[in-house]
C-alpha positions in Angstrom: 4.0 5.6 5.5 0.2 5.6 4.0 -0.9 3.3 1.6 -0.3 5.4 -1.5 3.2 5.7 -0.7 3.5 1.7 -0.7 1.6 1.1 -3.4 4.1 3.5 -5.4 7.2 1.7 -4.2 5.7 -2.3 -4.7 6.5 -2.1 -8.6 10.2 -1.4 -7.8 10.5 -4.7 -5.0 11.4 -8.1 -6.0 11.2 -11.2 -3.5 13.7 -13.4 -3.1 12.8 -16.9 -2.4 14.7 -19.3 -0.8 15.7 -22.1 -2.9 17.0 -24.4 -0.1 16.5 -24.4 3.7 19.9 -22.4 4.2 18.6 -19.6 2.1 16.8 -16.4 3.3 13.8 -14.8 2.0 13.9 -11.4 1.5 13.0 -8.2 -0.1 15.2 -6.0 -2.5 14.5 -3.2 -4.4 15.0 -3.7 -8.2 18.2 -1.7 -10.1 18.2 -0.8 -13.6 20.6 -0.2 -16.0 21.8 3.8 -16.2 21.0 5.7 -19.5 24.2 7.1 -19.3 26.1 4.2 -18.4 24.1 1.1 -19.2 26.8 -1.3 -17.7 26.2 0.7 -14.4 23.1 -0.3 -12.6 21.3 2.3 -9.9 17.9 2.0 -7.8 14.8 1.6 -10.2 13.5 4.5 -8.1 16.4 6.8 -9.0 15.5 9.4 -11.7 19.0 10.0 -14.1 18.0 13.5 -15.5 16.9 15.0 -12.3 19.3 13.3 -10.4 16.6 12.5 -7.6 14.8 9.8 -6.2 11.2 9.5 -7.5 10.0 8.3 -4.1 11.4 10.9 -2.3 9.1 11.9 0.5 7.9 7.7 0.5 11.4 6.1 1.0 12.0 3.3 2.9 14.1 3.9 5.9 17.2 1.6 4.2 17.0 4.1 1.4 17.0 7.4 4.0 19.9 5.9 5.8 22.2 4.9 2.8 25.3 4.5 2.6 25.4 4.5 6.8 24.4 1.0 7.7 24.6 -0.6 11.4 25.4 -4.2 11.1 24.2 -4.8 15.1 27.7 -3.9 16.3 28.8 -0.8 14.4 27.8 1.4 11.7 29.5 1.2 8.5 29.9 2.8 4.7 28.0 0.3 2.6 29.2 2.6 -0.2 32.0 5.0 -0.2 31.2 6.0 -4.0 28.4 7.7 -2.6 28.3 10.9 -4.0 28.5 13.4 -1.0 30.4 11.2 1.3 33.3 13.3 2.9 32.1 16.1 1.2 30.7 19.4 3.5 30.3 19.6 6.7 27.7 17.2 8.8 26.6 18.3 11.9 26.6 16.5 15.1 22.5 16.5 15.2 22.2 15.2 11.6 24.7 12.6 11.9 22.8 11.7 15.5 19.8 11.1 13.4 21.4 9.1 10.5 22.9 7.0 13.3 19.3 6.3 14.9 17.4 5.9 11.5 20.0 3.2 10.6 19.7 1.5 14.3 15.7 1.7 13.6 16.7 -0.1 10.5 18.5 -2.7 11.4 15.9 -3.3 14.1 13.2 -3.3 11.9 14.6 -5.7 9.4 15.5 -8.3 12.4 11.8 -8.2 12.9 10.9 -8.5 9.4 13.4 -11.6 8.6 11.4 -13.4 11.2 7.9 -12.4 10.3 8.9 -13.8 6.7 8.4 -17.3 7.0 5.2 -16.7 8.7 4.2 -14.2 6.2 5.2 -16.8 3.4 3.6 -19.7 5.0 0.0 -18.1 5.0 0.6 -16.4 1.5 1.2 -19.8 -0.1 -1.2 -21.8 1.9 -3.6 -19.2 0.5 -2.8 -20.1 -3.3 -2.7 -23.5 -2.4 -6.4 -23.6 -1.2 -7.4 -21.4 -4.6 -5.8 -23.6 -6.6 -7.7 -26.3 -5.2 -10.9 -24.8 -5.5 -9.8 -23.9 -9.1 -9.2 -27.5 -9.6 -12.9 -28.4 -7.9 -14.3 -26.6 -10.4 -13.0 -27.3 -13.6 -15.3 -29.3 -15.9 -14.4 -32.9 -16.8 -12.6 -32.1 -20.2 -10.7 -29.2 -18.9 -9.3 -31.5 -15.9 -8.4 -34.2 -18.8 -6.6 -31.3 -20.5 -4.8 -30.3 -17.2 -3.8 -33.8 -16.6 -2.5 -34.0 -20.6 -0.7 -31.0 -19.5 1.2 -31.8 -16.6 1.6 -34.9 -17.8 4.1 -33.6 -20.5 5.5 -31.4 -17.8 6.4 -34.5 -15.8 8.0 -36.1 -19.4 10.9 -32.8 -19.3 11.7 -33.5 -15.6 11.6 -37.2 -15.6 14.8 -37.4 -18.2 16.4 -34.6 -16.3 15.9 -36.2 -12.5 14.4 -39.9 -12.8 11.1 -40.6 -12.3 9.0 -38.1 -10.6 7.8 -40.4 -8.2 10.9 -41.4 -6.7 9.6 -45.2 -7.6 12.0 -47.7 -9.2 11.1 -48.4 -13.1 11.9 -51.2 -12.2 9.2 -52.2 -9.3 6.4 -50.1 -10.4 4.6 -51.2 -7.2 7.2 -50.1 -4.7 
């Protein structure tokens, strides 16, 4: 897939962060509500009125696979109300190749889940260090307005958790 193709489907990904050490991080592609049927939701790359995907010929290789799935052990439906499932005839060669598209695709998303955390680590280390040097290189009365800031920021959390500190009110020099 070229860069063009990529930079066409990044709009239509959202990240899922982990919110404790149990949870994954992960990509999914974004759904949006159908014109049609606004409480049913479809790909945000799906186009209602010609009844296409808009990134066709730049699909990700979950998308070319869908609904056959391999879960490691076996392949499975991840959705029966696919339209064209048990409809026509599917021949032995194209059902071959969904079969070792969605093997590639399990394969390459077991690789993916643990490049992640690396991938993570260095993206956030990265804002860390240009937030710093942000920091550096405010002037003296912006970095008092910062502080004002975060200071009131601290106020909201502090009477929903405690202290921000951790410190007992009580023994402010613990």
């Amino acid at each position: 897939m070229n860069q063009g193709f990529v930079m066409n489907i990044l709009p239509g990904i959202g990240i899922h962060m982990p919110e404790s050490e149990h949870d994954s991080f992960y990509f999914e592609t974004l759904r949006k509500p159908l014109e049609s049927d606004p409480e049913t939701t479809s790909c945000i790359f799906y186009n209602e009125q010609a009844n296409a995907c808009e990134i066709r010929y730049g699909r990700p290789i979950s998308c070319q696979t869908y609904p056959l799935e391999f879960n490691g052990e076996k392949f499975v439906l991840s959705s029966k109300d696919c339209p064209g499932v048990g409809e026509g005839e599917v021949t032995k060669e194209a059902l071959q190749e969904a079969r070792n598209l969605a093997e590639q695709e399990f394969n390459e998303r077991k690789e993916t889940t643990v490049a992640l955390p690396a991938i993570y680590s260095v993206l956030m280390n990265q804002m860390l260090k240009q937030s710093a040097e942000a920091m550096q290189n405010l002037s003296e009365e912006d970095r008092k307005k910062m502080d004002e800031i975060l200071a009131k920021s601290n106020e909201g959390s502090e009477g929903e958790e405690g202290t921000s500190t951790g410190q007992s009110e009580q023994d402010p020099g613990a």
